[in-house]
C-alpha positions as CSV (number, residue, x, y, z in Angstrom):
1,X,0.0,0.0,0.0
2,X,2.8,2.0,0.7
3,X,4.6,1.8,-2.1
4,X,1.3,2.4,-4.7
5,X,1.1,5.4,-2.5
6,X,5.0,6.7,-3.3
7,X,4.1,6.0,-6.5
8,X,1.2,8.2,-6.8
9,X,2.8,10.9,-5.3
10,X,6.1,10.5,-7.5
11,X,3.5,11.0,-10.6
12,X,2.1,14.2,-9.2
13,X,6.3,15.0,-9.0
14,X,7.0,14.5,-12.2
15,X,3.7,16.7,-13.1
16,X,4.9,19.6,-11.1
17,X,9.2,19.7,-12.3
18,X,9.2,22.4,-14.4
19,X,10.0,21.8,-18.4
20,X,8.4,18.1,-17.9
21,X,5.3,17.9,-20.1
22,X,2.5,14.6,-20.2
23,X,4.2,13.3,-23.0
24,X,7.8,13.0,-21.7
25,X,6.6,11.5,-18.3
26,X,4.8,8.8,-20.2
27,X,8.0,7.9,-21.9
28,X,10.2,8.0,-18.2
29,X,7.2,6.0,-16.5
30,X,7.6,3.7,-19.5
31,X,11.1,3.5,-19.9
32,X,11.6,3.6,-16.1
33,X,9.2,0.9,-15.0
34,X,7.4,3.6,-12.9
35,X,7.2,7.3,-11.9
36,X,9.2,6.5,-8.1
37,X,11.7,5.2,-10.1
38,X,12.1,8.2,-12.3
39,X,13.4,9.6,-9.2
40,X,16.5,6.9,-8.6
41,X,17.4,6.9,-11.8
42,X,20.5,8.1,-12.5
43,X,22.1,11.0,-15.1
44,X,23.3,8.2,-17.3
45,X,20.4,6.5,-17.7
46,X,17.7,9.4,-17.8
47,X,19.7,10.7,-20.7
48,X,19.2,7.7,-22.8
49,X,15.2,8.0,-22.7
50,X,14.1,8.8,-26.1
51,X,13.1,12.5,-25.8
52,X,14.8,13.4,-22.8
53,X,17.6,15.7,-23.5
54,X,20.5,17.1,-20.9
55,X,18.1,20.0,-19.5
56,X,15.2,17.9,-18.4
57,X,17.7,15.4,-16.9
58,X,19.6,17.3,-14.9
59,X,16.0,18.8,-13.8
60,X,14.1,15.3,-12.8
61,X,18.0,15.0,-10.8
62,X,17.4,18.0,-8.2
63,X,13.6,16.2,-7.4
64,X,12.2,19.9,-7.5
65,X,8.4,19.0,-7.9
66,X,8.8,16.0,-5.3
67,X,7.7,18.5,-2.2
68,X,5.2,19.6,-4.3
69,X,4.2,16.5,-5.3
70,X,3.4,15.0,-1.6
71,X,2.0,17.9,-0.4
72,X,-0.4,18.0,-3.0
73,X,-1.5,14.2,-2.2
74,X,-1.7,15.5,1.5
75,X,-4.3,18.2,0.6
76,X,-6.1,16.0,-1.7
77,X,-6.5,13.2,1.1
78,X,-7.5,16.0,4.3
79,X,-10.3,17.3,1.6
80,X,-11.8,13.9,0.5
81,X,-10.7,14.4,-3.0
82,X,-10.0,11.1,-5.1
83,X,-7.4,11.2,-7.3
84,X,-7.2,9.1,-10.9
85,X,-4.1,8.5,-12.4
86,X,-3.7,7.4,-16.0
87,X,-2.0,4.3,-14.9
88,X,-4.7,3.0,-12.5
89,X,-6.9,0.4,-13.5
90,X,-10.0,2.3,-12.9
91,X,-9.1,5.7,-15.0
92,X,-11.8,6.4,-17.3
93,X,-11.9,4.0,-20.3
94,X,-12.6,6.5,-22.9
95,X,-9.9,8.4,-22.1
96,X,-7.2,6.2,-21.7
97,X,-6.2,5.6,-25.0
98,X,-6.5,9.4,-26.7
99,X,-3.0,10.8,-27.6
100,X,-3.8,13.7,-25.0
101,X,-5.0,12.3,-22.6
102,X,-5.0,14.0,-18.6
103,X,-2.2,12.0,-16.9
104,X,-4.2,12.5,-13.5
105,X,-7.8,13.6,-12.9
106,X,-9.2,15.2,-9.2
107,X,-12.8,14.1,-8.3
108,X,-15.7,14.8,-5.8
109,X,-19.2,13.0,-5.7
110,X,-20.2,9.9,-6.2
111,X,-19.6,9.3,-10.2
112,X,-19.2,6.1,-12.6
113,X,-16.7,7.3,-15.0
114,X,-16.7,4.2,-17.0
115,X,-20.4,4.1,-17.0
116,X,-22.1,2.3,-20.1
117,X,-23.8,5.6,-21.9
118,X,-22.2,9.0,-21.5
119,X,-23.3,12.4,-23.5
120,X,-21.6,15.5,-23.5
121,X,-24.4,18.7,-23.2
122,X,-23.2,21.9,-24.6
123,X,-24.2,25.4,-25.9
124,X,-24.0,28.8,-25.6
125,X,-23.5,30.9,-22.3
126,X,-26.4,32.9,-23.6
127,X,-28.8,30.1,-24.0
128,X,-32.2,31.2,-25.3
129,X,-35.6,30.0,-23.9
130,X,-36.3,27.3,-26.5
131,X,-32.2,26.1,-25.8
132,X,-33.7,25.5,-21.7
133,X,-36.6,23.8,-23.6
134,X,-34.9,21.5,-25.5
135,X,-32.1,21.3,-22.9
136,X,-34.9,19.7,-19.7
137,X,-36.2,17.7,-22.6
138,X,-33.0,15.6,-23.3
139,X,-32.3,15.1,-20.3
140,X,-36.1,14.1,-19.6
141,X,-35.7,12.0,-22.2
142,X,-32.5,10.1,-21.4
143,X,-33.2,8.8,-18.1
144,X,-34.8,5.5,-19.1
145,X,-31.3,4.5,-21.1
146,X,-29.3,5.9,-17.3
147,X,-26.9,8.2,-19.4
148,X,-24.3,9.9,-17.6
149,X,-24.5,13.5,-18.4
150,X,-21.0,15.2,-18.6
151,X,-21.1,19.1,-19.0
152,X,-18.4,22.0,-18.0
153,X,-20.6,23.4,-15.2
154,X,-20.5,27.1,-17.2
155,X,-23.4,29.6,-17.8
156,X,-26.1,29.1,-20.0
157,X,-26.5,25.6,-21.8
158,X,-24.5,23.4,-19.5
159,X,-25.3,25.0,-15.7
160,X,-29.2,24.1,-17.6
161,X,-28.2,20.3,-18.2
162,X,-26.7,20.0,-14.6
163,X,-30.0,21.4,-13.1
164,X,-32.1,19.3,-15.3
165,X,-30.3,16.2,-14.4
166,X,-30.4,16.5,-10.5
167,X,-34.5,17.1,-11.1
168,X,-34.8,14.1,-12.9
169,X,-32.4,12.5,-10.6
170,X,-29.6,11.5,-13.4
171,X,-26.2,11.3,-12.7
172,X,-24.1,14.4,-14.1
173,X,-20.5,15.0,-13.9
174,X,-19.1,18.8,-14.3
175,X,-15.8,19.3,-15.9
176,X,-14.0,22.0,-14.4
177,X,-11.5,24.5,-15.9
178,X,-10.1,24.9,-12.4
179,X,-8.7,23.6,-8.9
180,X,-11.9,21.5,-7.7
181,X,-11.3,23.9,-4.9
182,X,-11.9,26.7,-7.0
183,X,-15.7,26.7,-8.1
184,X,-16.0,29.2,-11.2
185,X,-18.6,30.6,-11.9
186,X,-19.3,31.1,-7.9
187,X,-22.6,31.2,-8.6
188,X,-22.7,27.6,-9.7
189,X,-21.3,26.8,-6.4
190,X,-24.5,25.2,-4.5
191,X,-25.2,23.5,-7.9
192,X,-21.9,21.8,-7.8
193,X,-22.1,20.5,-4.2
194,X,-25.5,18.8,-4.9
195,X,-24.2,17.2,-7.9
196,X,-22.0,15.1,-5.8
197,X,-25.2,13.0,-4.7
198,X,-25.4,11.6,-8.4
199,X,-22.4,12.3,-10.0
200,X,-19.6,14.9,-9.1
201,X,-17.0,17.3,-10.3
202,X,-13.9,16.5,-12.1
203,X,-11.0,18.6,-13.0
204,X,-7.7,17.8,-14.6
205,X,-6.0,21.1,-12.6
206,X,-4.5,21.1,-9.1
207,X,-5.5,22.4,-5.9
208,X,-5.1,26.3,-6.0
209,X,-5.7,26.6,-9.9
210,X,-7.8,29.6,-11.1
211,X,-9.5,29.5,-14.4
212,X,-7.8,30.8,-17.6
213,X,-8.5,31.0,-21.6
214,X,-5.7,28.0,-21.8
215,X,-7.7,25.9,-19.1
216,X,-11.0,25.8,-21.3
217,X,-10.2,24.1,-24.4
218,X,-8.4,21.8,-22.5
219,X,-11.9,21.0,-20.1
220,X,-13.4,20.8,-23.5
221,X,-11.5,18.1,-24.4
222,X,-12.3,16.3,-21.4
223,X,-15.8,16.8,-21.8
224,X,-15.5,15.1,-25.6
225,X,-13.0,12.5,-24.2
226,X,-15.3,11.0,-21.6
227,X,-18.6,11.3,-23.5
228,X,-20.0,8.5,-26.5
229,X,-22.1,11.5,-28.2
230,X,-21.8,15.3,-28.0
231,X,-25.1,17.1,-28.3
232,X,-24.6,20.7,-29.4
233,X,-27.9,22.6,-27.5
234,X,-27.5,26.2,-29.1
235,X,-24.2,27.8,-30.0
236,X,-23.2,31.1,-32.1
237,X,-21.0,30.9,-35.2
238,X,-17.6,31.4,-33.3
239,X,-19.0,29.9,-30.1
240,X,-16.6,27.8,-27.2
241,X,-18.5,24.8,-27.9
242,X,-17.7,24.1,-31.5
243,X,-14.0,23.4,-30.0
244,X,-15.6,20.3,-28.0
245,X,-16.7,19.4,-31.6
246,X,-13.6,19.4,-32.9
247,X,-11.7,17.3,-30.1
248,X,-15.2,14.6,-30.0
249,X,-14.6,14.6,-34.3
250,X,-10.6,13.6,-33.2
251,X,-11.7,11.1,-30.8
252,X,-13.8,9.8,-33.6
253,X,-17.4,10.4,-31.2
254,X,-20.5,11.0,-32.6
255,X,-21.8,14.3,-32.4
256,X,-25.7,15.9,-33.0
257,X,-26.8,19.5,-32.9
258,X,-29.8,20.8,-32.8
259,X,-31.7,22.8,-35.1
260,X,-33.3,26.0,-33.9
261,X,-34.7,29.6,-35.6
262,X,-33.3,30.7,-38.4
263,X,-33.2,33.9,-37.3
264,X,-31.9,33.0,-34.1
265,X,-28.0,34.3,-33.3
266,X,-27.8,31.2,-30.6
267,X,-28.6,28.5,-33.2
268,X,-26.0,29.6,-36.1
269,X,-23.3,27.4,-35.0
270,X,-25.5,24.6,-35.1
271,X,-26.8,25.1,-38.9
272,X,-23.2,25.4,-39.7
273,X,-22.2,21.9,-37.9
274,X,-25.0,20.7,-39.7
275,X,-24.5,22.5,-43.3
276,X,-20.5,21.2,-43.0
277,X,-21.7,17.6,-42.4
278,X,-19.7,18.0,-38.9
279,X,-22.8,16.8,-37.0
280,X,-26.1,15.2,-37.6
281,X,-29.2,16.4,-36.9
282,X,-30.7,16.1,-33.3
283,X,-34.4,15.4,-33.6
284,X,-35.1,12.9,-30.2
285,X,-33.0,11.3,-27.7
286,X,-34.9,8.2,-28.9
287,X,-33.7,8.8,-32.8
288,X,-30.4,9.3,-31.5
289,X,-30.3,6.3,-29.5
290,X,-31.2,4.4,-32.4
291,X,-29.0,5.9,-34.7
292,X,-25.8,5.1,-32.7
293,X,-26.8,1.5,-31.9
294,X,-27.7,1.6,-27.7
295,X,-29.7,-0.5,-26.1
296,X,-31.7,0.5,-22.9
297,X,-30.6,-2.5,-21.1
298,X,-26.5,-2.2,-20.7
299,X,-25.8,-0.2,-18.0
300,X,-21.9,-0.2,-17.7
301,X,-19.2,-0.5,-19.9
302,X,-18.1,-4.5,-19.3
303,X,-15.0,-4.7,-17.5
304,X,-12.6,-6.1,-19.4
305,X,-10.8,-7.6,-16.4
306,X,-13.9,-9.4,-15.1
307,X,-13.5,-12.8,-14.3
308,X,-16.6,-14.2,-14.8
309,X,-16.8,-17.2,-17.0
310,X,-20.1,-16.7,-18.4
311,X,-18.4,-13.0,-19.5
312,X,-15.1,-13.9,-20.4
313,X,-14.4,-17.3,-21.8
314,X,-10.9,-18.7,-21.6
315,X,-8.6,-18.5,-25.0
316,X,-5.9,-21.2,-23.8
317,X,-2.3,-20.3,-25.4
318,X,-2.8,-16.3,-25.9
319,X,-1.6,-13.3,-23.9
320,X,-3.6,-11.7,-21.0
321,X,-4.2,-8.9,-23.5
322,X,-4.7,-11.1,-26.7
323,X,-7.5,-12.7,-24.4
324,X,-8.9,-9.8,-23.0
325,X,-9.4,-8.6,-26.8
326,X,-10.7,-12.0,-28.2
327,X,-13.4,-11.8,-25.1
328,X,-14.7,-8.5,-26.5
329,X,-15.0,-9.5,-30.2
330,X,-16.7,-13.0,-29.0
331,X,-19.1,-10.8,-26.4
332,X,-19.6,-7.9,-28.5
333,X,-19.2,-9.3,-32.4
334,X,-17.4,-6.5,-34.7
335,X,-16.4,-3.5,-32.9
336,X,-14.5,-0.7,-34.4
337,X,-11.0,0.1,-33.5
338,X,-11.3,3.0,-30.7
339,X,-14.0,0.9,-29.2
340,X,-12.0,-1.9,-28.6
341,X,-9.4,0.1,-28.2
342,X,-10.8,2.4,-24.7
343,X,-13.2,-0.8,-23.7
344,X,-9.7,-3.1,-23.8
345,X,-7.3,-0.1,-22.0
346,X,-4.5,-0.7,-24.3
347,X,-3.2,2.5,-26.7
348,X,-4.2,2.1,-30.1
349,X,-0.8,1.5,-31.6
350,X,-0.1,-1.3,-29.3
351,X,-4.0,-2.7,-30.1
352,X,-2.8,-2.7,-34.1
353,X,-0.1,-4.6,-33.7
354,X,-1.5,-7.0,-31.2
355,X,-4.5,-7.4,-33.7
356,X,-2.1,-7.6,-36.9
357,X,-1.1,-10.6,-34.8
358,X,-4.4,-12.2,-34.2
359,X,-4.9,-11.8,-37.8
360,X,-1.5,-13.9,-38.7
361,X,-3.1,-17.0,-36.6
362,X,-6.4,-17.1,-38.0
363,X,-8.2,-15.7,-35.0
364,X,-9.7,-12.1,-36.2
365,X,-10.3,-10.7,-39.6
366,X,-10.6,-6.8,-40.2
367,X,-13.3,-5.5,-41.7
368,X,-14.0,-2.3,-44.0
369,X,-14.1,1.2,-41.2
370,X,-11.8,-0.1,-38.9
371,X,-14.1,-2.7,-37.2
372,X,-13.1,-6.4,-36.2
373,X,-14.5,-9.5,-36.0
374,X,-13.3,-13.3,-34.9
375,X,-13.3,-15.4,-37.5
């Protein structure tokens, strides 16, 4: 216990030395067989990391961000906030494999972040009276499939989705562009603490961290990351939420918007979405459903390290992950690559050579979109 616990805080380290970004700690956790031993490697070694040149080893040598590091996890533990690091079993599914994904998330409530169904909700700050309309109805109408709802706790559109869901007693989870300790907009503040009954707040940025124009794309990505669909509410031609559009079209998520006035300001960015062919049109959660393939009685993503033999049958002579992603095809028939890819864990250029593999022996075949099947 101890030593997961070292290792933790080593990884909050190596986020807090200076001139260390997410991308070079992967490669030292990788190359180093762990973040604590980052820390006792030595000058010769570090150096020989792909990536890591003279000035970053000499800096990971003086442990600067170690301090910071376990005083972080302190205030993290005396506050009741759980952290997720990108190495934990339990870190969000979804996000695991995306090339930018956060290398540890802060929570508060009570949330499933690998729940079956997730949408991302978002819009416009200045949401109109037909956006609060619409916005109550989708969430009305996606109880009976238990969606979670993940929205970025801001005015207008998403503070309207958050609201809706505790009336209708869905779970919601609000991405923050912030320190969880650092509720923005204030306002939103008693909104935020009730949402921990039924879901919670989530935030890539430490304790301490005030909100700034670089912090809000990056939320947005979060908020495309962890959700299956993104439903654009209302948004202007130039509006914040077209960014979580572009990040859910890199992740390769399905995203609707919805159609509204033509002579409405707030609706513009949606026509356009639409008129580019960068979203399809949202008529009913029920349409939607249908036209992404759920069914109403999954309720969470199937755990890929499940035991069960009735879940996970037993492929004699194969890898732990060569087995893990035979189960899926044989439970799930042909999925497409970044499905099997954040339902498996494994980074997608690992999965495509493991799968290259599986073709050489006969076991899967690939199929036209980047979907697979066993033979």
């Amino acid at each position: 216990m101890q030593d997961q616990e070292e290792e933790k805080i080593s990884t909050l380290a190596l986020v807090y030395t200076p001139g260390v970004g997410s991308v070079m700690i992967r490669q030292l956790i990788s190359y180093c067989g762990g973040a604590s031993n980052v820390f006792k490697a030595d000058y010769k070694k570090l150096i020989k990391i792909p990536g890591i040149g003279e000035k970053a080893a000499r800096t990971l040598l003086t442990k600067q961000g170690v301090e910071q590091g376990r005083k972080e996890w302190e205030d993290c533990q005396k506050r009741g906030i759980r952290l997720h690091f990108y190495t934990d079993a339990d870190f969000p599914r979804r996000l695991k494999p995306l090339y930018d994904s956060p290398l540890v998330l802060y929570s508060q409530g009570k949330m499933e972040l690998n729940a079956y169904r997730t949408v991302g909700i978002v819009g416009t700050r200045q949401v109109s009276d037909y956006g609060k309309a619409v916005t109550e109805t989708i969430i009305k109408d996606l109880v009976p499939y238990k969606a979670v709802v993940v929205s970025g706790l801001a005015y207008g559109v998403d503070i309207t989705a958050h609201r809706a869901c505790l009336k209708h007693q869905l779970a919601t989870v609000g991405v923050m562009a912030s320190g969880l300790d650092v509720i923005y907009p204030a306002i939103h503040n008693k909104t935020a603490q009730e949402m921990k009954q039924n879901g919670g707040i989530l935030t890539e940025n430490p304790l301490g961290a005030k909100p700034d124009f670089r912090r809000f794309p990056a939320r947005n990505r979060i908020i495309a990351g962890l959700s299956d669909v993104t439903i654009v509410v209302e948004s202007a031609r130039r509006g914040g939420s077209l960014i979580t559009v572009e990040f859910a079209q890199n992740y390769h998520r399905e995203v609707f918007a919805v159609p509204g006035s033509l002579m409405s300001p707030q609706s513009e960015g949606c026509h356009q979405l639409i008129k580019d062919n960068k979203a399809a049109v949202f008529t009913t959660v029920d349409e939607m459903a249908e036209a992404i393939g759920w069914n109403r009685a999954e309720s969470k993503i199937p755990d890929p390290a499940s035991t069960s033999p009735d879940s996970v049958p037993v492929f004699d002579g194969f890898t732990q992950e060569e087995g893990q992603v035979l189960s899926l095809l044989k439970r799930q028939g042909t999925m497409q690559l970044d499905d099997l890819s954040w339902q498996s864990g494994l980074h997608l250029g690992k999965l495509a050579t493991l799968l290259l593999n599986l073709e050489f022996q006969g076991m899967v075949r690939s199929l036209p979109g980047k979907k697979y099947a066993l033979v």
